[in-house]
C-alpha positions in Angstrom: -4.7 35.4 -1.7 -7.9 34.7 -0.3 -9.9 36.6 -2.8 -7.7 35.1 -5.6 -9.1 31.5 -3.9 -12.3 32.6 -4.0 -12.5 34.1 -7.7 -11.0 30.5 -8.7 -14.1 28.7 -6.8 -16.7 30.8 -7.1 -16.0 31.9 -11.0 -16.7 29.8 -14.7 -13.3 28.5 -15.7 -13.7 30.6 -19.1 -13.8 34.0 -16.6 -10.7 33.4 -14.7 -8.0 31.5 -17.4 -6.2 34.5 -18.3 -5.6 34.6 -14.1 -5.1 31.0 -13.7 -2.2 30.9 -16.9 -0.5 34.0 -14.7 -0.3 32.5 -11.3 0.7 28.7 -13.1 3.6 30.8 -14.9 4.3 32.3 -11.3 4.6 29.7 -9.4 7.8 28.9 -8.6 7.8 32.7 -6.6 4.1 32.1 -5.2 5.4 28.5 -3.8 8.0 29.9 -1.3 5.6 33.8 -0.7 4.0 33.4 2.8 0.8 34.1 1.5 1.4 33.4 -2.4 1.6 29.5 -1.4 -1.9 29.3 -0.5 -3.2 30.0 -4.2 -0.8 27.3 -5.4 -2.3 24.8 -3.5 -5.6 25.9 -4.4 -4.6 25.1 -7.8 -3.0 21.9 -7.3 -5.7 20.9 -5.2 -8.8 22.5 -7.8 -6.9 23.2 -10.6 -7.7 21.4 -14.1 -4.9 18.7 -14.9 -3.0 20.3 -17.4 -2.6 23.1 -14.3 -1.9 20.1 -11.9 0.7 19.3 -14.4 2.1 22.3 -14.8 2.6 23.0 -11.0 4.1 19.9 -11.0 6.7 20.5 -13.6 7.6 23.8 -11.8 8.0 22.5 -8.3 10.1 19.4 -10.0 12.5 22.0 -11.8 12.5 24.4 -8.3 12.9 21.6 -5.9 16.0 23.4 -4.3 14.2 27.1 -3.6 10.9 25.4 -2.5 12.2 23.0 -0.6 14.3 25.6 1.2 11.3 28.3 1.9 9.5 27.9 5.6 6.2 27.7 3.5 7.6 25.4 0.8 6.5 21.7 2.7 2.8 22.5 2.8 3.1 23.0 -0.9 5.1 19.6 -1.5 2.5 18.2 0.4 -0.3 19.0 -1.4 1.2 18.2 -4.6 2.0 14.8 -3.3 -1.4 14.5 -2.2 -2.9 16.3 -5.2 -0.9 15.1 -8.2 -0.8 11.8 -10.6 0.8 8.9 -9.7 3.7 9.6 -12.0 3.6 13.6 -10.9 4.2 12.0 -7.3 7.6 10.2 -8.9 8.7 12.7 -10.7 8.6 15.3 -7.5 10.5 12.5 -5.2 13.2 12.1 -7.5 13.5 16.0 -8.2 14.0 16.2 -4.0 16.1 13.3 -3.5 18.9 14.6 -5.8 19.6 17.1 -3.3 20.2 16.2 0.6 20.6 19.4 2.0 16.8 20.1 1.1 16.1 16.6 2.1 17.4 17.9 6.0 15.6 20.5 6.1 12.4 19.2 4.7 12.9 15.8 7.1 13.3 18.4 10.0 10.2 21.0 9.5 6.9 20.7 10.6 5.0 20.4 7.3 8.0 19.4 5.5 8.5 15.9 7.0 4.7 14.6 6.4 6.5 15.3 2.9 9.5 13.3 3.4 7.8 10.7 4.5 5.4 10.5 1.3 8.4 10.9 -1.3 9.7 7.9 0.8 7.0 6.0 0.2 6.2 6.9 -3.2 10.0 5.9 -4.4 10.3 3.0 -2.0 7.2 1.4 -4.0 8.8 1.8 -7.4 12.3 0.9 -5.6 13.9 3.5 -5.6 16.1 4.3 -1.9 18.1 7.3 -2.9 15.8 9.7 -0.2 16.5 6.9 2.5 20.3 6.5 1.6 20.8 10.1 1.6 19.0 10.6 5.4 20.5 7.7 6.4 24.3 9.4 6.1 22.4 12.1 8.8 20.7 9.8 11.3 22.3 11.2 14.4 21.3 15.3 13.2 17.8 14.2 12.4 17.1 12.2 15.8 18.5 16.2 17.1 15.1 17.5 16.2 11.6 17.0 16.6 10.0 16.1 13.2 13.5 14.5 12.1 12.6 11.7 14.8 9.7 11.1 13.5 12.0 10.5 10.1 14.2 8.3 11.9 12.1 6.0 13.5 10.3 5.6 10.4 13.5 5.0 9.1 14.7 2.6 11.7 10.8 0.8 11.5 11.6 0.2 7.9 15.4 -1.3 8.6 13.5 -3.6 11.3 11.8 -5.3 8.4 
């Protein structure tokens, strides 16, 4: 994975598209691989924006497998750090229709930086569906470590 990074740095766009159009149609298995998540980053993070788009397309349409891998919540991060302002929407809402992921996420250690995010980016455009769905699990995220952090947030945001 790290030489894969490194061809995609160091090498002339032109050299490496047949490479970058495989691991864009791969995705969605590189996303959750322990290793193979690395290179998606890279992509979201260096990738042209019709790659960034891509990307973004695939992790809205494999919300439920990525958000269910141990590697999957770095990878939501840096597409919500990486991605358009509309990507970022369109990723939130593809989460929030499913609560189970939304646990687990709110409860991992790179997934709740996540959570957090999609809060935010929803909560501007008014959408609450991630908060009414963690809301209904309150007492099972204050159970762990990062889902406090969730629930305070939570409760901070109530408070107002």
């Amino acid at each position: 994975c790290r030489i894969v990074q490194r061809l995609l740095k160091a090498c002339p766009p032109a050299q490496v598209s047949e490479i970058t159009q495989t691991l864009v149609e791969a995705a969605s298995t590189l996303a959750c691989h322990m290793y193979g998540h690395y290179v998606v980053q890279h992509l979201l993070q260096f990738g042209t924006e019709e790659q960034r788009h891509h990307l973004v397309r695939c992790i809205e349409q494999n919300a439920v497998d990525i958000g269910h891998s141990t590697v999957g919540g770095s990878v939501l991060m840096t597409a919500l750090t990486h991605a358009a302002t509309e990507d970022k929407a369109w990723i939130a809402r593809a989460f929030a229709k499913d609560p189970q992921v939304l646990l687990f996420l709110a409860q991992d250690r790179c997934g709740h930086a996540g959570v957090l995010a999609m809060m935010s980016v929803l909560q501007d455009r008014g959408d609450q569906h991630i908060r009414a769905n963690l809301a209904q699990r309150l007492d099972t995220l204050r159970e762990s470590r990062f889902g406090r952090v969730i629930a305070k947030r939570m409760d901070e945001f109530d408070a107002k």
